[in-house]
N, C-alpha and C positions, 0 to 999 in steps of 0.2 A: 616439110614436116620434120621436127625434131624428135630423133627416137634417143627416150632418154639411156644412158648407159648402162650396162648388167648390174655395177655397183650400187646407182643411188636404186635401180629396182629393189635390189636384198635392202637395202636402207630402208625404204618405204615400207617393202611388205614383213620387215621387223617391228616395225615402230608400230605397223596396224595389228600385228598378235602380241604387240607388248599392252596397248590399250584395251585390247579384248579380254587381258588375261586380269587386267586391273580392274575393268568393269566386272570379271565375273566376281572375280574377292572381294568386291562390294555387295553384289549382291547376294554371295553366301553368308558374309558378314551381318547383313541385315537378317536375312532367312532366320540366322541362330540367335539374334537378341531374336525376336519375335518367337519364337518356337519359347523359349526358356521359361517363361512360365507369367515374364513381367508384360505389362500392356506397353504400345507401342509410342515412345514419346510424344507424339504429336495428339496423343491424347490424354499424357497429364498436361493437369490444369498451369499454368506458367501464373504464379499469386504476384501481384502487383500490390502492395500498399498504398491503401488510397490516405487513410488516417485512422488516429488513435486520438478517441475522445475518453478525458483524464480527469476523473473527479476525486473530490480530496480523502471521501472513504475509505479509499485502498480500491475503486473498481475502478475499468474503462470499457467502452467499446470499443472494437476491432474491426474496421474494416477493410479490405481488400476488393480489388477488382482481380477475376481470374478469366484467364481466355483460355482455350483449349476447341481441340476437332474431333471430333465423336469417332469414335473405330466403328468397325463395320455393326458392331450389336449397337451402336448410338449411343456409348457410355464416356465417357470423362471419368477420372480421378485425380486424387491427391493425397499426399501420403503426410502433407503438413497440417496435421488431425490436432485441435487445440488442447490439451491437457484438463481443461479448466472452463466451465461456459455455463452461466446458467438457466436453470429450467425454462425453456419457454422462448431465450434470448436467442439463438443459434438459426438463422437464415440463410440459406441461396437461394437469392433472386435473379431469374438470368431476365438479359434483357430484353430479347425475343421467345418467344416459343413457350413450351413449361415442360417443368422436371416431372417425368411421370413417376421415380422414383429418387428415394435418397437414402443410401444406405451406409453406414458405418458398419465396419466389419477387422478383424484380423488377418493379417498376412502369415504366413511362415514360412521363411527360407532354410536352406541348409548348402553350405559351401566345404569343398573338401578340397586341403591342399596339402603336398607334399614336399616336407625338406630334408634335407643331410644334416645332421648335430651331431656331435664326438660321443663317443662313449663314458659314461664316469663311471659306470659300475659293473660288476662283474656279468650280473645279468646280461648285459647292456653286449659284452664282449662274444659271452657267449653265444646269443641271438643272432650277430651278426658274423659270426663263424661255426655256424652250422658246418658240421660234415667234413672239418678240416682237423688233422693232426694234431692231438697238444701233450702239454708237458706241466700239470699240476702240481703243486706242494701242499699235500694236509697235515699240519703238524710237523713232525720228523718223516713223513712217508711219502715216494712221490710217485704220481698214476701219469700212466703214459696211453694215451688211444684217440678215440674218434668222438669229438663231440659227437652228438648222435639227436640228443631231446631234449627242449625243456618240459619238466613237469608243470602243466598250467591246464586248466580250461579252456585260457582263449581262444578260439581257432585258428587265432594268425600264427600261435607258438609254434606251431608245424612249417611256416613259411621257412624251405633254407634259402630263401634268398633276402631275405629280411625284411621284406615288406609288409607293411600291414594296413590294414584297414582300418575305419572308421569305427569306432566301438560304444558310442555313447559316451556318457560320463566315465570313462575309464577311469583308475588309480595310477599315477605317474611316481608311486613312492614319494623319493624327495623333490621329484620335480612339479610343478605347479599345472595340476591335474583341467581345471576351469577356474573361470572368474567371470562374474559381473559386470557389464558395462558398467563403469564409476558415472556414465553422465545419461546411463536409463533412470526413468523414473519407476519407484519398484511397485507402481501400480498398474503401467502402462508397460509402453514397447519397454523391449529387453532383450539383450546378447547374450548368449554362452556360447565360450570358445573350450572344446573338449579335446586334449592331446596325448595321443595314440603311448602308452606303455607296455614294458615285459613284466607282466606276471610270474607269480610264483618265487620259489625261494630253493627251487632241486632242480637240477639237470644229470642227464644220464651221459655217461663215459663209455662206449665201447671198448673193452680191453681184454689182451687177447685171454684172460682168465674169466672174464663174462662182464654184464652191464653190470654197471656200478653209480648208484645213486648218489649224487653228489651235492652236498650244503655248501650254498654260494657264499655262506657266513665264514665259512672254515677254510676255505681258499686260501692258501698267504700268498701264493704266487703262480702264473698262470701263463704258460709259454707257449705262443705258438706261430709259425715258421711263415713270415708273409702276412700277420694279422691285417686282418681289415679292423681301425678303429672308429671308423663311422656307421651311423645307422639311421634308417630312414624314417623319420616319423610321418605320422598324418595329423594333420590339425583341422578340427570340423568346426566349422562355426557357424550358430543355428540363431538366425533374428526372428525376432516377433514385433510387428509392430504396426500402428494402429492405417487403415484404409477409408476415405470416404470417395463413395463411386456415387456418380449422377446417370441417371439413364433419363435421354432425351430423346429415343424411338428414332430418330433421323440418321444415319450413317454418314461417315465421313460430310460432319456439318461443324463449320467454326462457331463457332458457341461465346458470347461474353456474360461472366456469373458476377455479381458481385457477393462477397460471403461477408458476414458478421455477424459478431457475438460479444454478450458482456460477460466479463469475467475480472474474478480479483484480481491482485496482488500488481495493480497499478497503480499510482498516487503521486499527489505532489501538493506542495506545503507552499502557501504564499508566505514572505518575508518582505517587513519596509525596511527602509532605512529613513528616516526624516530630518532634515539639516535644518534647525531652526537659527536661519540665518540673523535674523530681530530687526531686520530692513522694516522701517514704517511706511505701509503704503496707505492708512487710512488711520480715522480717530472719531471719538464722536462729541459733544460734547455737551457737559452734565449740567445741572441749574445753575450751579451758579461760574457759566461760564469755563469749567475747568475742562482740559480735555482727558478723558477716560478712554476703556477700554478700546486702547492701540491693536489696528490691526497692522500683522505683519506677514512678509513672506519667505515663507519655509520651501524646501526643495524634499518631492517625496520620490523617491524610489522602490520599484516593486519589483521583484524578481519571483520566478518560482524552483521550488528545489523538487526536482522528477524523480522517483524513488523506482525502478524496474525491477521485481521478482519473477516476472510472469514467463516472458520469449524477447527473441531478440528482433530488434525494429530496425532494419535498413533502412535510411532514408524516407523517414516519414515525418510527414507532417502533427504535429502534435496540437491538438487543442485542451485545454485546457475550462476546466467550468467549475464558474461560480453558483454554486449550490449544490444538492445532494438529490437524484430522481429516485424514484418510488420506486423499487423494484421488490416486490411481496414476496417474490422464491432466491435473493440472491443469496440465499444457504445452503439452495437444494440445485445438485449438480445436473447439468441436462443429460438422459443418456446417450446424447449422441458421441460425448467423450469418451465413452468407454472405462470410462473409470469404476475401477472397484468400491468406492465409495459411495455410488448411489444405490449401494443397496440397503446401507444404514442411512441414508439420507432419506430412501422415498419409504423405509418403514418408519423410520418417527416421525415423517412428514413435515418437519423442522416449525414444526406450529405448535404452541402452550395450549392449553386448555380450555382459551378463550377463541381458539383461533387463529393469531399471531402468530407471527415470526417470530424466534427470539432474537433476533438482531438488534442490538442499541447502540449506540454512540453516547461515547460521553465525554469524548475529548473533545473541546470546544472548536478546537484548531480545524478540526475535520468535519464541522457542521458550520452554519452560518448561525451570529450571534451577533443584537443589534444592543447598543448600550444601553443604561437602566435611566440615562436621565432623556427628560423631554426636550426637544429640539426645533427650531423653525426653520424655513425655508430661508433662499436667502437675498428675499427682495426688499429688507428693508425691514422696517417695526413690525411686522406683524404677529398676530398672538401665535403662542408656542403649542404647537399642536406636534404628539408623536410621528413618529418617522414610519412611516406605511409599512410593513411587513412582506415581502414579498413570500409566494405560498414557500419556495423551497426553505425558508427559516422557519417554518413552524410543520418542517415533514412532508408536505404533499406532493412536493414535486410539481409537474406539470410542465407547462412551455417557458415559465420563466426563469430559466436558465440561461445566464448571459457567458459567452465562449471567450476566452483569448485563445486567438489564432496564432500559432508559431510556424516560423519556417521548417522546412523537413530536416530532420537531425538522426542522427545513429546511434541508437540505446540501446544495447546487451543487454542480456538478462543479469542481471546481480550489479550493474552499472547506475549509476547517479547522476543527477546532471541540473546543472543553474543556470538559469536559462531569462534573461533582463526580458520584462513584462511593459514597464509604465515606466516613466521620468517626467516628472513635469513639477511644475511651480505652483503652490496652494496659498490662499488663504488662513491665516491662523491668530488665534489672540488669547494671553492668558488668563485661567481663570481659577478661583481658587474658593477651594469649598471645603464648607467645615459642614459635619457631620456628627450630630451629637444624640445621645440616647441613652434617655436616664430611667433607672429602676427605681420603682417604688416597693415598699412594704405591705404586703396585708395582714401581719400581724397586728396585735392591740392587747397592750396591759392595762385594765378598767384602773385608773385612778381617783385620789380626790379634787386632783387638778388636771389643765390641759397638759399635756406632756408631745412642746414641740419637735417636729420629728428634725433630726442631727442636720448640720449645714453639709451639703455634698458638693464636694470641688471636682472636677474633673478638670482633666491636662489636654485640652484642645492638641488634634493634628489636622493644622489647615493644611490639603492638596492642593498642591498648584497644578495645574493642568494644562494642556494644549487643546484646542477647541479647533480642529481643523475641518476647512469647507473644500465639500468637491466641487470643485469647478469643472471637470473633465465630464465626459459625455459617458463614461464605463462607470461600473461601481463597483469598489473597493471593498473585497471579500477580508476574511477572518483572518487576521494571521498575527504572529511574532512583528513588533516593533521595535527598532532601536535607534532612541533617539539622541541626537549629538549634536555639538557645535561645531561645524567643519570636522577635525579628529576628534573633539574633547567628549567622550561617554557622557549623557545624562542620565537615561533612565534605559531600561526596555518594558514594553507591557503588551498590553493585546490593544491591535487597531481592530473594532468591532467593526460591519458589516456595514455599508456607507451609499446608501443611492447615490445616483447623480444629482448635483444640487440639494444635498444633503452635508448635514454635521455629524461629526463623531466628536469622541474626547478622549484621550491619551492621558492617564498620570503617568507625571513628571516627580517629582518626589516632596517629602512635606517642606513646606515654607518654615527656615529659620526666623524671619523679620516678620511673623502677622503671629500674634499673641493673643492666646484668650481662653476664657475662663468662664464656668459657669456656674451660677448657686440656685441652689433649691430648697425654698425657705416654707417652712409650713406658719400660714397666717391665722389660723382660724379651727375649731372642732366642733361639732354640733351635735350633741350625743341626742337617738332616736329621731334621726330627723327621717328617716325612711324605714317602712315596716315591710318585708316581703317576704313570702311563706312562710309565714311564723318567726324572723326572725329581725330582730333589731338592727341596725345599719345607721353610724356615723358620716356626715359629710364633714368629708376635711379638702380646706381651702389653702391653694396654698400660691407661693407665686417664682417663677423662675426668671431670672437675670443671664442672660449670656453676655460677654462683654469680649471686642475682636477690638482689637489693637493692631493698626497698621504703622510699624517701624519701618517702613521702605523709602525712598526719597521720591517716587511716583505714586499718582492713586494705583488704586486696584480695583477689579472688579471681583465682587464676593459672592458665592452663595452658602448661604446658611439655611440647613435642614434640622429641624429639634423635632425629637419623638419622645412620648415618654406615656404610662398609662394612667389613662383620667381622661376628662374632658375638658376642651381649651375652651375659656368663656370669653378668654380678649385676647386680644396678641395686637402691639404696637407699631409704628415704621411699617403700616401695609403687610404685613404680613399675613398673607395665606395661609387659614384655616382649614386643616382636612380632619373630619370624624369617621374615625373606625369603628368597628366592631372588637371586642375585647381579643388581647394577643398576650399567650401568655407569656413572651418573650421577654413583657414589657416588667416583669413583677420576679422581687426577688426571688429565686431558685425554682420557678415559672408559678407558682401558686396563686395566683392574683385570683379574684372573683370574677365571673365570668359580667358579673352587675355593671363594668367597668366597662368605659373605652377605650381606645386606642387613638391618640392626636399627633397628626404632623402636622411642625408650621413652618413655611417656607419664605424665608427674605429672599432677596434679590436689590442688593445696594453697592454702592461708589465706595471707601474710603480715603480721604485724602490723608495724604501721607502726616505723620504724628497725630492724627486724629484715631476715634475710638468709636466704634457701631455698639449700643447697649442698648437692644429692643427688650420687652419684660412679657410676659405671657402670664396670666392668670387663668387656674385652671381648678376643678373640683373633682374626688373621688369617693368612694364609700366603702368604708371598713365593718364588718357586721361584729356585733359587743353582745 
């Protein structure tokens, strides 16, 4: 048997009261967080970011997975309380068990610390030389004796050791008494830092002729033998700031919550870019053989621009949605926030008179918008029937909301961010539309003859346009277009709102080389041809001529819209006849008769290059004499 030596014994039974004495400072360590007022880490909540769902309104949803272990009363908390959430929006869902309560509430600390800082003022000197010797000069006269007193209220002025305590919002004179957290929000949580000063503006001199009240203003010089020029202040700093605690009745129980809520001041803005490269990857072609409307392919690029006012996003996953959901209270703040605001919120109820929300949208960018012309699918000839609406473009919201998924990224609050959505290769083909809308008269001067009405020329602007098909399986929401040739700018406009297997139309800018002109000839006047409520009514006939002139060195494909007020009785070159109801849009400085129609008539034709489209319309309206 080995008996070890006296030395490593004192070795060993060191190192076994140095481990003991280390276990015990941990566990006084612990004792004292726990006593102090705050709950025990292992029962706040640890928030995981699961995602942030981003809609182009300015809202998102927030959600988070949070884990945490219940303290002995079976509570969790968290003190990352949302600023912003609304009515109704704000959930913890845990994933077993249930919340028997959910409370929001305020904290309030107060923290006191002490440091050493120089003296700058006389006060300052004197306070911290209570009870020692000095040598003044007032004016031409000089006092010689015992600090003794400041003249003050505060109760620390008596300290002669200089210390003092915490006083609330004391006055520091020239020194900077409290201040505001610059990064609280001044509805919610909030800092003040309060720092300990000498009051008063008199201190008393013992000297041997008696006390003598002394102004710290009138001092010019102040001697004394061994000064102390430091002095100790106290700094208190008192937080507020917001708590949400879960009671889950079960004691030390690991708990997983997920939390979520919608709230503003999240958004983000789609932007294309579209490189109409003019590669020909198809053609069709027209009666007599010729080949027409080329199609080609363009390169579309879509990125989205993330706008964060809200909190800041570690590492999260961002989606991104095409359309806008129906939320009826997103004006009226939840009060689980805590915020002062919902108390003008839930008294005006944020609802008009009918009931409503006042919330509207009117920036296009931030709603879904499907363009004005009609469009086919894209199997081929088949008739043009509108492009389906999906509910979220006419408001309702619901499930059809299509996501772009993004990788997890890291957005600050007050931070920006561009983030590539889509790249892919389209179909596209040009197409160019003239749009024409002519004013009539309902004036009439009764003469002894007809009196034709003036020849009306208008200055055609044919648009040339981009007619792009989605081939891609997503659909192509509202945003900024710009469009180029490799580097070379052509246009920017709005890409409207694009199913899959759907068409939109981009203008590009008006066509220099397609020429045309319209006349408006009055043929015919029939005085009394119609009697109605008492009064007399002329039919005047009359006939209009458009004429499109293609300068180009290729055909083109055209479409032509003419509006004007009357009734269309012929229209030439197949032209599609539409009768309205009277608009007073249609009539000089809007006065037209309501007796009247409203006619649009739509071509859809080829032109080969130096050739000329010149369909004629015959139409009738009635002036009352």
């Amino acid at each position: 048997m080995i008996v070890p030596s006296p030395w490593i014994q004192l070795f060993a039974s060191t190192i076994r009261h140095i481990t003991t004495f280390i276990a015990l400072l941990l566990t006084v360590a612990l004792a004292s967080n726990g006593s102090a007022g705050d709950a025990p880490d292992t029962s706040r909540l640890k928030l995981n970011p699961e995602r942030v769902v981003v809609f182009k309104d300015g809202y998102c949803l927030v959600v988070k997975q949070c884990t945490a272990t219940t303290d002995a009363e079976g509570v969790v908390f968290t003190d990352n309380v949302p600023d912003a959430a609304v009515l109704g929006s704000f959930w913890a869902v845990p994933e077993e068990g249930t919340i028997r309560s959910f409370v929001a509430g305020w904290v309030d600390t107060e923290q006191t610390t002490h440091r050493e800082i120089t003296c700058t003022s006389i006060m300052e000197i004197v306070k911290s030389n209570l009870g020692k010797e000095c040598s003044l000069d007032i004016r031409e006269q000089r006092i010689e004796g015992t600090l003794l007193k400041i003249l003050s209220n505060d109760s620390t002025d008596g300290d002669k050791t200089g210390n003092r305590s915490a006083s609330g919002n004391t006055e520091l004179g020239h020194r900077l008494s409290s201040y505001r957290d610059p990064t609280a929000l001044p509805t919610s949580a909030a800092t003040t830092t309060s720092l300990s000063s000498v009051n008063g503006e008199y201190f008393l001199v013992r000297t041997p002729s008696g006390d003598k009240m002394i102004q710290a203003s009138m001092v010019s010089n102040l001697t004394i033998e061994e000064m102390n020029s430091v002095i100790e202040q106290t700094k208190v700093v008192k937080s507020r700031y917001k708590r949400l605690s879960m009671n889950f009745g079960t004691p030390n129980t690991a708990v997983r919550i997920r939390l979520m809520y919608f709230r503003p001041d999240v958004r983000w803005i789609p932007t294309y870019r579209v490189n109409l490269t003019g590669q020909v990857i198809a053609a069709k072609k027209a009666a007599r053989d010729e080949q027409v409307a080329e199609r080609k392919k363009a390169e579309l690029i879509m990125q989205g621009e993330i706008l964060n006012e809200a909190e800041d996003f570690i590492n999260v996953p961002f989606h991104l949605v095409v359309g806008v959901p129906n939320f009826r209270f997103r004006s009226i703040p939840s009060p689980m926030t805590l915020e002062a605001t919902i108390r003008n919120a839930l008294g005006q109820g944020g609802l008009d008179s009918n009931g409503f929300d006042n919330f509207s949208m009117s920036n296009a960018i931030m709603t879904q918008r499907a363009g004005d012309f009609n469009s086919n699918r894209t199997t081929g000839d088949e008739p043009r029937t509108a492009v389906d609406l999906p509910d979220e473009l006419i408001g309702k919201g619901g499930n059809d909301l299509f996501v772009y998924e993004l990788p997890p990224m890291t957005l600050k609050r007050g931070e920006r961010a561009m983030v590539p959505i889509l790249r892919t290769n389209v179909d596209y083909r040009d197409i160019y539309t003239w749009d024409i809308e002519l004013t009539h008269s309902e004036s009439y001067t009764a003469t002894s003859t007809s009196s034709p009405s003036p020849l009306k020329l208008s200055q055609a602007k044919v648009w040339r346009q981009v007619e792009l098909l989605n081939n891609t399986n997503i659909p192509w929401t509202t945003g900024a277009a710009m469009l180029v040739d490799e580097m070379q700018p052509l246009a920017q406009e709005l890409l409207t709102y694009t199913s899959p297997g759907g068409i939109c139309r981009v203008p590009v800018t008006v066509s220099v080389d397609l020429r045309g002109r319209v006349e408006d000839t009055e043929v015919k006047r029939e005085f009394k041809a119609l009697s109605w409520r008492g009064h007399n009514y002329a039919r005047i006939e009359g006939k209009i001529e458009p004429e499109l002139a293609n300068n180009k060195a290729e055909p083109v494909a055209v479409e032509v819209q003419l509006r004007f007020g009357g009734k269309a009785t012929q229209a030439s070159d197949d032209g599609k006849k539409t009768i309205e109801a009277f608009r007073a849009e249609d009539w000089h400085d809007r006065r037209g008769n309501p007796i009247n129609n409203s006619s649009v008539i739509r071509w859809t034709q080829t032109i080969l290059p130096g050739e000329r489209f010149e369909p004629t319309v015959d139409y009738e309206f009635y002036l009352q004499h």
